[in-house]
C-alpha positions in Angstrom: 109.1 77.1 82.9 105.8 79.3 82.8 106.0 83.2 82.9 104.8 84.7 86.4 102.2 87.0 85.5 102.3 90.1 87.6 99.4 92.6 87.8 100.2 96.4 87.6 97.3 99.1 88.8 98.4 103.0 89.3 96.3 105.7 91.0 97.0 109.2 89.3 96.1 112.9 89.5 93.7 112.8 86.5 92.3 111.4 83.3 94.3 113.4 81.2 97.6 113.7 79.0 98.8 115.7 82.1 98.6 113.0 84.7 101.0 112.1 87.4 101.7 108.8 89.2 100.9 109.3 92.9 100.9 105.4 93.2 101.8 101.9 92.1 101.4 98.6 92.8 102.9 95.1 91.5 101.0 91.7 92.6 102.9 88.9 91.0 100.5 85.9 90.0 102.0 83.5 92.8 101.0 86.1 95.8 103.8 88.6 96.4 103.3 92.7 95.8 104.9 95.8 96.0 103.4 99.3 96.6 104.2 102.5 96.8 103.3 106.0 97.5 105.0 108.3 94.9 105.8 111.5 97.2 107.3 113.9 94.2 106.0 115.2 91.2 102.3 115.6 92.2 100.4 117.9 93.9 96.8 117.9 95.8 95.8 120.8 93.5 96.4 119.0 90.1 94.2 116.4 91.3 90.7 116.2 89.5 87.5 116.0 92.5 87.7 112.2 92.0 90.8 111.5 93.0 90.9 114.2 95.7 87.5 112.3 97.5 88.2 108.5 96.8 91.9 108.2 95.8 93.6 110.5 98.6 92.0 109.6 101.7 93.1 106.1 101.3 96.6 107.0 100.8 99.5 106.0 103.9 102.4 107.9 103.1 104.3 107.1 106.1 104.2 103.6 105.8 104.9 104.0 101.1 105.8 107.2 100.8 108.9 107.0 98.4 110.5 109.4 96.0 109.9 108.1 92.4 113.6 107.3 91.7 113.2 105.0 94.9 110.1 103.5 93.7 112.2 102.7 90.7 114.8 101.1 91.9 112.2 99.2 94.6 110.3 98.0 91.5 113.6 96.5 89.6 114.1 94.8 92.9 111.3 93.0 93.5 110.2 92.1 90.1 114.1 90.8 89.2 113.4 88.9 93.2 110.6 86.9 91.4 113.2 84.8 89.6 111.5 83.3 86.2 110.2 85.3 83.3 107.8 88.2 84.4 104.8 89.5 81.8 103.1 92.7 83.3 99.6 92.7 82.9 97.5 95.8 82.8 93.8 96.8 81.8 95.5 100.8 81.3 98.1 100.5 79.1 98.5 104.3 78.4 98.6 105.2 82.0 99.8 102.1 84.1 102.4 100.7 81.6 103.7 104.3 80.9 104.1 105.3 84.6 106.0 102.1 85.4 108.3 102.6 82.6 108.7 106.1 83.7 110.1 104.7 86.8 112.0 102.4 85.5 113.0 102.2 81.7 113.4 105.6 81.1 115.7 105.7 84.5 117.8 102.6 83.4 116.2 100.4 86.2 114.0 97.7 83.6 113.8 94.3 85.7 116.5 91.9 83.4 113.8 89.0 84.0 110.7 91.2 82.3 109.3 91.5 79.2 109.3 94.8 77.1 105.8 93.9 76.3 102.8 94.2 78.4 99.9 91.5 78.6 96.1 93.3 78.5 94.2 92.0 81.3 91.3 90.3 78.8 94.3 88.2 77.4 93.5 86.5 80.8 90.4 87.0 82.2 86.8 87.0 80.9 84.7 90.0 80.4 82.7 88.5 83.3 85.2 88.7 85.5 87.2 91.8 84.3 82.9 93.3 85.1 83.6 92.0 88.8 86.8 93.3 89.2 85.7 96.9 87.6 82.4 96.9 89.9 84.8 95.5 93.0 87.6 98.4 92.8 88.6 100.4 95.1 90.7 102.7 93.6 93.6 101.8 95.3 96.3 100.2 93.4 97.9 97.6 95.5 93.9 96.4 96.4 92.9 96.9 92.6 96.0 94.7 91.9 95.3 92.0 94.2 91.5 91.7 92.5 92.7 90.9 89.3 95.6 88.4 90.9 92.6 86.8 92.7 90.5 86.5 90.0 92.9 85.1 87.9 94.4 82.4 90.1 90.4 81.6 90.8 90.1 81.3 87.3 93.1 78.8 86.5 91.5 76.4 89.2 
C-alpha cells in the first residue's frame, strides 16, 4: 500500500522567529483538504505590511474561523479519516511543519496514521514545477496547497 502524500501550506503574521499561525491547510494527494482560520493567538498589528495587504483580505473567518485547539483536533481527524499511511509534505519546514505540530503534537493530537517526518516538496516535484507553483501562489494556504497537489498528480501521469 503507497503512502498518501498530503501537502501542508500555512499563512503567518511574519517572516520571523516571532510568527503566528493565522492559517492552515492540508490537501491530501488523492483530492481531499482541510482548512482553517486560526482565530487566537494573533493579532492584525503583529502582522508585517505583506501579510496585512495580500494575506488578510483573503481570509473568511466565518466560514474557518477556529480556535487553534479546534484546528487541532480538526487536523487529527481528517488526516487519521485518510486511512493508509500519510507523509506531510512541505516546501517550509521551519514554519509549516512547526505550526502543525504546534497544533497537534505538542497538544497530544498527532494523526496515529502519520509519519513524524516530513517530506520536502523537491523530493517530489522538479525545480520546474516547484518555479510554477512559487510564481502561481496566492498566498493562501488551502489554494497554495491545492497547486502543489495539482502539480504533483500532473506530474505522476
Amino acid at each position: 500500500m503507497r503512502d498518501r502524500f498530503v501537502f501542508l501550506d500555512t499563512e503567518f503574521t511574519q517572516l520571523s522567529e516571532s510568527a503566528c499561525l493565522i492559517s492552515l491547510a492540508l490537501v491530501a494527494d488523492t483530492g481531499e483538504q482541510y482548512y482553517a482560520e486560526i482565530t487566537n493567538g494573533w493579532s492584525v498589528d503583529s502582522c508585517s505590511d505583506f501579510v496585512k495587504s495580500i494575506v488578510l483580505p483573503q481570509l473568511t473567518p466565518l466560514e474557518y474561523g477556529r480556535s487553534a485547539l479546534q484546528a487541532g483536533i480538526e487536523i487529527q481527524e481528517f488526516v487519521e479519516s485518510l486511512g493508509r499511511p500519510v507523509k506531510i509534505v512541505t516546501d517550509c519546514a521551519d514554519f509549516d511543519w512547526c505550526f502543525l505540530c504546534q497544533l497537534t503534537f505538542d497538544v497530544g493530537l498527532w494523526p496515529q496514521n502519520a509519519s513524524i517526518h516530513w517530506v520536502h516538496v523537491s523530493s517530489l516535484l522538479s525545480k520546474e514545477e516547484i518555479a510554477t507553483y512559487r510564481a502561481a501562489a496566492p498566498h493562501h494556504a488551502l489554494k497554495d496547497a491545492r497547486i502543489y497537489a495539482d502539480l504533483f498528480n500532473k506530474s505522476k501521469k
